[in-house]
C-alpha positions in Angstrom: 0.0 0.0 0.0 2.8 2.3 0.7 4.8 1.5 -2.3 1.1 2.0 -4.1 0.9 5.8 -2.7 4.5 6.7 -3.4 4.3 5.3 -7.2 0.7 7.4 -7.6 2.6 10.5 -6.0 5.5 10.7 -8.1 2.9 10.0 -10.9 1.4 13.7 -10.2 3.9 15.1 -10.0 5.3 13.9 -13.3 1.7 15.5 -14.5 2.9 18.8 -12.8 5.9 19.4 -14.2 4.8 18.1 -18.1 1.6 20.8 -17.8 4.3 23.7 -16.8 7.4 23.0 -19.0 5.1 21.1 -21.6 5.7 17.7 -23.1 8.9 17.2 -25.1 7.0 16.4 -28.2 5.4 19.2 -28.2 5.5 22.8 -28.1 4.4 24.9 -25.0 1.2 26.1 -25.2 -0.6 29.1 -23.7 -4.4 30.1 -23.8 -4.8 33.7 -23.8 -8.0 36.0 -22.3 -10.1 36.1 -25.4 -9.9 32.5 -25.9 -6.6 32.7 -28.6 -4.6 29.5 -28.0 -0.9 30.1 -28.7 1.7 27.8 -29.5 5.1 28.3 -28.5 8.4 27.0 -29.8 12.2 26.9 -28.1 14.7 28.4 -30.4 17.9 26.4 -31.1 21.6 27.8 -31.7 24.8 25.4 -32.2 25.3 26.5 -28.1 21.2 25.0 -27.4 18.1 26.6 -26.9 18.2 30.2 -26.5 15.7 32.1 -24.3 13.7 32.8 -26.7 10.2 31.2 -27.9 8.5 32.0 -31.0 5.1 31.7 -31.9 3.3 29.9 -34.4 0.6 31.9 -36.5 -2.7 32.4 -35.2 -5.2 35.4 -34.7 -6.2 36.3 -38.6 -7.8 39.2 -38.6 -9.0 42.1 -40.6 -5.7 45.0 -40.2 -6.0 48.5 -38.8 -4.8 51.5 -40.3 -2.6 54.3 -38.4 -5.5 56.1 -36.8 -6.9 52.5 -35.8 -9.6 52.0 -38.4 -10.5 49.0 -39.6 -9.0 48.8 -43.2 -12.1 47.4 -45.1 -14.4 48.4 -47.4 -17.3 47.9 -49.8 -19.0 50.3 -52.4 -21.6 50.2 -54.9 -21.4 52.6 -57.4 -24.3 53.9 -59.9 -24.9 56.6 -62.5 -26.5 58.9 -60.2 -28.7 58.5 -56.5 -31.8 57.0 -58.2 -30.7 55.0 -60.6 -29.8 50.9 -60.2 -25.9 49.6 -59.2 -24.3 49.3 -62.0 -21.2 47.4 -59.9 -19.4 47.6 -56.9 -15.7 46.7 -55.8 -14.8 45.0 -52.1 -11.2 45.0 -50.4 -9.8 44.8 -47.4 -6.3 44.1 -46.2 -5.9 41.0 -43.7 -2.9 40.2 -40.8 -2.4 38.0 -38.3 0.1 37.7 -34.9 -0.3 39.1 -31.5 -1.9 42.5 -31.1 -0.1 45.1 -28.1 -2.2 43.5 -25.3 -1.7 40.0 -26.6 2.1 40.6 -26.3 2.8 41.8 -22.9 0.3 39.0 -22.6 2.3 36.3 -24.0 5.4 37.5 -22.4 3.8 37.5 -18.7 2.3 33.9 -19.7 6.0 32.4 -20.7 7.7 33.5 -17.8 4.7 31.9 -15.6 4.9 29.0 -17.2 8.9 28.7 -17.5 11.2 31.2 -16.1 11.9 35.0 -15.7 14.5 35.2 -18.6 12.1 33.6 -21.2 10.9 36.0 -23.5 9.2 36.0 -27.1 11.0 35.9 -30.1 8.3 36.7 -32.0 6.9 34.0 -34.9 8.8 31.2 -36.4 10.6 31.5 -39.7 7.8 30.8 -42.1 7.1 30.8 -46.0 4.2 30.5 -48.0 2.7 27.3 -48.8 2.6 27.6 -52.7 0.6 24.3 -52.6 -2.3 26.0 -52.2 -4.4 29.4 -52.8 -2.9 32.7 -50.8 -6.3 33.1 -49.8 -9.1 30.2 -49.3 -12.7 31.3 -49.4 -15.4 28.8 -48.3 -17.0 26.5 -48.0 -16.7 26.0 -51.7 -20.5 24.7 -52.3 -21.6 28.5 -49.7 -23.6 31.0 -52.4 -21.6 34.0 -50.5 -18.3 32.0 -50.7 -18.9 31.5 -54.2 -20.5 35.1 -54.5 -16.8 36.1 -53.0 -15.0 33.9 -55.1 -16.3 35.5 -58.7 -14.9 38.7 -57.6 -12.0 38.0 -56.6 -9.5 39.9 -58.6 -6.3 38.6 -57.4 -4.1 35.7 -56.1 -3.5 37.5 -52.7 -0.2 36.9 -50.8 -0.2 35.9 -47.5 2.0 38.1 -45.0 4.9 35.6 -43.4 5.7 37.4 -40.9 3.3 38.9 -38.0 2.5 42.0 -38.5 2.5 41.8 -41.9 -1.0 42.7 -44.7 -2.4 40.9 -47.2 -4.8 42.9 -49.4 -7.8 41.0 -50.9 -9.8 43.3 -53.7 -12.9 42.2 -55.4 -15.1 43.6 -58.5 -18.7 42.8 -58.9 -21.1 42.7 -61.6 -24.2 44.8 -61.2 -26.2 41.6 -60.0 -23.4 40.7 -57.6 -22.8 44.2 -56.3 -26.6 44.1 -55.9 -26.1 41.0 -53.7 -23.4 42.4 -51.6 -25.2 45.5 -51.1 -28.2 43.5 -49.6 -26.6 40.4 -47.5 -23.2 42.3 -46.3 -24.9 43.9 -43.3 -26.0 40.5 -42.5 -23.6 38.9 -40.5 -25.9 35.5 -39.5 -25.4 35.3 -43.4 -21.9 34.8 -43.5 -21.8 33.1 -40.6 -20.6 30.0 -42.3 -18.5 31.9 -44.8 -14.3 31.5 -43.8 -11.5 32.9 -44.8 -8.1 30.5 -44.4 -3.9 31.3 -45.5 -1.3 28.5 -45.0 1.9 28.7 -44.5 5.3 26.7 -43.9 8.4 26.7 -41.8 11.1 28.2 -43.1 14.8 28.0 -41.9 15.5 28.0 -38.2 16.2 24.7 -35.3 13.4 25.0 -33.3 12.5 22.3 -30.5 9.9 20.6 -30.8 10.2 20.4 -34.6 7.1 22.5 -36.3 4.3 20.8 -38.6 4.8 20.4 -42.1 2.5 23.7 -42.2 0.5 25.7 -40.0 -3.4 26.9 -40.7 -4.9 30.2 -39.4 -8.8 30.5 -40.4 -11.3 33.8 -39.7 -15.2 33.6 -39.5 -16.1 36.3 -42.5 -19.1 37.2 -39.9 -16.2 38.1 -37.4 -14.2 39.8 -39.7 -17.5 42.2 -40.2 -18.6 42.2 -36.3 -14.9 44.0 -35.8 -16.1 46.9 -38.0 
């Protein structure tokens, strides 16, 4: 019975330290306030890890200029007030990484979760994934996917480093622009409607070793509930 309790305490224990350092087979792994989960990577010289952890991608979202405006927009135009749309044109520029809060937030959460001289190294070396579209709009078989997907004008390039913009620009015919005009207010309507980039590890020795590719995905409804 003794052994028993001894073999079930070191056991605990064991499950103590993996959830603070995080397994060895896998990186170390932060939830933040709004929900963001955030995986974090050692960073490996030819003298070991350093003390810095870099992030993999995640928060998508629609950018912000200067003065902290969202940078998106939509307009219909006509040949005068009264008469029909003739057309319209979308676009809207797209980032992803940390914002200032979710920083100092990462940085107070690694050096819980480790020790005082951790800090962030900001994202891992990354490249884009030229398997697949910059940009994926979907679900492919959604009407406002595919109503998205006709006006698209451009193969949009995905930012590979945080911080970084991707601009998305769309044209519509008059009976799209019509459409737009009508559902983009909506945002139950797009609820289903998503906007995905992929991208690759680059160079770097990082431990554990990263995916083959990493995936960041944003709700179109979001992306207009931020506006």
């Amino acid at each position: 019975m003794k052994k028993l309790k001894i073999t079930l305490f070191v056991f605990l224990i064991t499950l103590v330290v993996a959830d603070l350092f995080g397994q060895p087979d896998r990186p170390l792994e932060v939830t933040l306030l709004d929900g963001h989960k955030v995986q974090l990577y050692e960073r490996h010289t030819l003298d070991g890890p350093d003390a810095g952890r870099a992030y993999a991608p995640f928060n998508l979202r629609v950018a912000e200029s200067r003065s902290g405006d969202k940078e998106f927009s939509f307009l219909a135009y006509r040949q005068d007030s009264t008469s029909a749309i003739l057309g319209g044109i979308l676009h809207f520029l797209l980032t992803w990484g940390p914002t200032k809060d979710q920083q100092k937030e990462l940085e107070d959460l690694v050096r819980m979760r480790t020790d005082s001289s951790q800090y962030i190294a900001g994202n891992i070396s990354l490249k884009r994934d030229t398997s697949v579209k910059g940009l994926e709009i979907g679900p492919a078989d959604h009407p406002l996917a595919q109503l998205l997907l006709r006006g698209l004008n451009s193969e949009p390039s995905p930012p590979i480093t945080a911080g970084g913009k991707m601009a998305a620009s769309f044209s519509f015919s008059a009976e799209d622009a019509q459409m737009m005009a009508d559902v983009l207010p909506d945002k139950e309507a797009w609820k289903e409607v998503y906007l995905r980039i992929r991208l690759q590890p680059d160079f770097g020795a990082y431990h554990p070793t990263p995916p083959t590719h990493f995936t960041i995905t944003k709700s179109f409804a979001s992306c207009l509930e931020s506006l």
